[in-house]
C-alpha positions as CSV (number, residue, x, y, z in Angstrom):
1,X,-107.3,-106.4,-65.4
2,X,-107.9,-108.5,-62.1
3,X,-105.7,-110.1,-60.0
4,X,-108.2,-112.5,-58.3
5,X,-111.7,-113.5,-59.3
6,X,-114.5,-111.1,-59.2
7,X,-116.0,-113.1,-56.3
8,X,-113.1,-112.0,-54.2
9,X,-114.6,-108.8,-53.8
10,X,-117.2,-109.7,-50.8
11,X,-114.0,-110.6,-48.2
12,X,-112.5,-107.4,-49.5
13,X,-112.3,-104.4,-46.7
14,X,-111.1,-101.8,-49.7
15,X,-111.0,-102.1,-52.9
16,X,-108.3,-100.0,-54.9
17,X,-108.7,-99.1,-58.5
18,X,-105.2,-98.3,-60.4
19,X,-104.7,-96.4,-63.0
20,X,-107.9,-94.3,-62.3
21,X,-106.7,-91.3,-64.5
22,X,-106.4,-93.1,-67.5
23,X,-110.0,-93.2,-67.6
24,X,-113.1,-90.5,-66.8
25,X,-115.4,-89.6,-64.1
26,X,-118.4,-91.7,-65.4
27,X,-116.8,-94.8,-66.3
28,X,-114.8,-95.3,-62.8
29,X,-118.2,-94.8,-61.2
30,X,-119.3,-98.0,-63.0
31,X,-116.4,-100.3,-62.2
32,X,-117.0,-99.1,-58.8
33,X,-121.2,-100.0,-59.7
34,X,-120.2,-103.5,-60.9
35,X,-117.9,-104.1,-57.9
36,X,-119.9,-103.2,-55.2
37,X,-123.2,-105.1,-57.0
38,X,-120.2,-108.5,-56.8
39,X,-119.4,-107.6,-53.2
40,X,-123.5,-107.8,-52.4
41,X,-123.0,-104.8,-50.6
42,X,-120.9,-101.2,-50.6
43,X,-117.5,-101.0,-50.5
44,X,-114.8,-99.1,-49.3
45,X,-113.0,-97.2,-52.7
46,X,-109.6,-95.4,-53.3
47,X,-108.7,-94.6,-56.7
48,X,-105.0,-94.4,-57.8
49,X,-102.6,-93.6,-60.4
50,X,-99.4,-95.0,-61.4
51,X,-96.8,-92.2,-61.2
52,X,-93.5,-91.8,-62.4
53,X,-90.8,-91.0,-60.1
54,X,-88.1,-90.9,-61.6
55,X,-84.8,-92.9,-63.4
56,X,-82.9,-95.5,-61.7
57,X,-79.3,-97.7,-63.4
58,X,-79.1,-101.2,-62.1
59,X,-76.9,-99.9,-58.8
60,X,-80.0,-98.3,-57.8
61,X,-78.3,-94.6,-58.8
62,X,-81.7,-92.2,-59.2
63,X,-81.5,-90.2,-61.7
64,X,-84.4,-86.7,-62.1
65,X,-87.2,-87.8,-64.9
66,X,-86.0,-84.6,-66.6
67,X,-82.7,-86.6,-67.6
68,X,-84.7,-88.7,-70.2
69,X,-86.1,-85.2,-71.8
70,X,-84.1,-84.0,-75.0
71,X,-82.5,-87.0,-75.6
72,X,-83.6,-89.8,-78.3
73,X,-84.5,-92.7,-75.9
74,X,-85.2,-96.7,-76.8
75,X,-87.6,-98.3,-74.6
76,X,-88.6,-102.0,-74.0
77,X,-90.0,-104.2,-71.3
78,X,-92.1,-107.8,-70.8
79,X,-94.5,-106.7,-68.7
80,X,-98.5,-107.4,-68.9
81,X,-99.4,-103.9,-70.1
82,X,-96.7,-102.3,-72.5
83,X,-99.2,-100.3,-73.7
84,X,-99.4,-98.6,-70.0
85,X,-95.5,-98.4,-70.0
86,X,-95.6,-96.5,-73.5
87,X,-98.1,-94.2,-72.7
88,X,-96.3,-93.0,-69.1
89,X,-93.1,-92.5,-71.2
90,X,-95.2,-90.3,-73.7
91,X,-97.0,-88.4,-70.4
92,X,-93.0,-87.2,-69.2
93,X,-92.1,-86.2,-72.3
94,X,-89.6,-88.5,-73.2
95,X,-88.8,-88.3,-76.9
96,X,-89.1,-92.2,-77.8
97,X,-87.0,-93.3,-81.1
98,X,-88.3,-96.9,-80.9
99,X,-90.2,-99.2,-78.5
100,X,-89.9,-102.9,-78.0
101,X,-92.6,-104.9,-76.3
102,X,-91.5,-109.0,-75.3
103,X,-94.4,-111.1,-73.7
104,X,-95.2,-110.8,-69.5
105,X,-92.1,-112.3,-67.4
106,X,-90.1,-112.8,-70.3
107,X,-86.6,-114.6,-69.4
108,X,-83.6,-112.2,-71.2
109,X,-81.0,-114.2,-72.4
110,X,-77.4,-112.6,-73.5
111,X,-78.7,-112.8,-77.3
112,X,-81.6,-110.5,-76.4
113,X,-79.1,-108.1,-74.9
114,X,-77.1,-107.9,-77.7
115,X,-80.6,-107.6,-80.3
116,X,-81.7,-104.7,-78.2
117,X,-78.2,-103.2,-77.7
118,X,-77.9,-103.5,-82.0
119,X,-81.8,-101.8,-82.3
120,X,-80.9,-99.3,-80.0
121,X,-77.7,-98.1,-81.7
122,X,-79.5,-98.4,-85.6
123,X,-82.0,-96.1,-83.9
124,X,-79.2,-93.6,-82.8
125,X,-80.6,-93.6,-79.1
126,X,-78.8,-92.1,-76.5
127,X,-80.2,-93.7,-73.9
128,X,-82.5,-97.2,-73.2
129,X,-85.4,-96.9,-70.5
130,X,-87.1,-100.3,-69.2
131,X,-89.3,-100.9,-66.4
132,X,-87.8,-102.0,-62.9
133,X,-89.0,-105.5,-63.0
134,X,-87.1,-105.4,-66.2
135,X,-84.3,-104.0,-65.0
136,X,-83.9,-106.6,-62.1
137,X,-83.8,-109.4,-64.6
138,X,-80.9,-107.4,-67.0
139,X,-79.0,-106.8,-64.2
140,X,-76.8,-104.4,-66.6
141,X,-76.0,-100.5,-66.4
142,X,-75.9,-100.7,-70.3
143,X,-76.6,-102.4,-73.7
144,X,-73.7,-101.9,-76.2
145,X,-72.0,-98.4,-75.2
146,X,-76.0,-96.8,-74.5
147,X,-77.2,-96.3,-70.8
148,X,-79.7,-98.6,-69.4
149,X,-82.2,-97.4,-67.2
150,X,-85.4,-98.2,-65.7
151,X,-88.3,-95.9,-64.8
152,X,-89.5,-96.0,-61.6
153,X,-93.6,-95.8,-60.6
154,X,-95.1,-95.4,-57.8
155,X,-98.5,-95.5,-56.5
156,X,-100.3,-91.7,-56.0
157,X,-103.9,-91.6,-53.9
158,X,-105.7,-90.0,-55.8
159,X,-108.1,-89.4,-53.1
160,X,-109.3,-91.1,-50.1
161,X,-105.4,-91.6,-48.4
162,X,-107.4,-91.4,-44.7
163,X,-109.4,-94.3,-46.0
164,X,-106.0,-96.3,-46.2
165,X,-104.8,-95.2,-43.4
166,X,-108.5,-96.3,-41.6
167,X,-108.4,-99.6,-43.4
168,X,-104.8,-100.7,-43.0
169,X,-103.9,-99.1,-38.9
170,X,-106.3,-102.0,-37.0
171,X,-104.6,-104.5,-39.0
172,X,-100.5,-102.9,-37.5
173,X,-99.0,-103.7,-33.9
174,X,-99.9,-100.5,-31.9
175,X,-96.9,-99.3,-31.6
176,X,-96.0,-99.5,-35.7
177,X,-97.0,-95.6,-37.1
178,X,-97.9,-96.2,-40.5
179,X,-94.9,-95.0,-42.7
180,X,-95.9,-92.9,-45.9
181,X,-93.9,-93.0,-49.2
């Protein structure tokens, strides 16, 4: 899924595929074909993955990824790709009772809360996992008398982090040291 028209690519300086390891060797090579034959010319490439980090409640409390493991755990979010959400759940290990998709940017109102908090509790979860953008919306540490948490991703190189660095230091005040995550 793009974010901007494929004719963005010729004023790109790198171009980063996500979600690289959902996919094999040969059919990354021709994304990377197709979007270097849009730029008119060869690009600079990094591919990435979305990893999970770990659990956070709505104060922001982190919580180890291991804490979702063993328990019966209802998931839900509104994001673009549920699918994507699912599957990383699946990936930790995360025993999933039920799982709830509601369209991209979708505004929770207090009956939602209470639907999900009801099909949570008929599932006998023990604990509810969202996404952060999710999360931010809810604004909740729980739905009913069950935990709400959100999983938290972050963005893994999986090669070509020099390239980054290359790409992004002209572009910093020279005395701003490129801070790592």
């Amino acid at each position: 899924l793009l974010r901007e028209p494929v004719r963005s690519l010729r004023r790109a300086g790198l171009v980063v595929l996500s979600r690289a390891d959902l996919i094999d060797k040969t059919e990354r090579q021709a994304i990377r074909e197709r979007a270097e034959a849009s730029a008119g010319r060869p690009i600079r490439w990094l591919e990435a993955r979305h990893a999970p980090l770990d659990v956070l409640d709505a104060d922001g409390r982190s919580y180890p990824l291991a804490s979702t493991l063993g328990v019966p755990v209802a998931a839900f979010c509104g994001i673009g790709n549920p699918e994507g959400f699912r599957k990383t759940l699946e990936q930790i290990g995360t025993p999933l009772v039920g799982f709830q998709e509601f369209a991209d940017h979708h505004p929770y109102h207090a009956r939602d809360l209470s639907d999900l908090a009801a099909w949570a509790t008929g599932l006998r979860a023990e604990l509810v996992l969202t996404t952060q953008k999710d999360l931010v919306k809810l604004r909740t540490q729980a739905l009913g008398s069950l935990p709400l948490r959100a999983l938290r991703i972050g963005l893994d190189l999986i090669d070509g982090p020099s390239m980054l660095d290359e790409a992004l230091t002209p572009l910093l005040p020279r005395s701003s040291p490129i801070a790592r995550v």
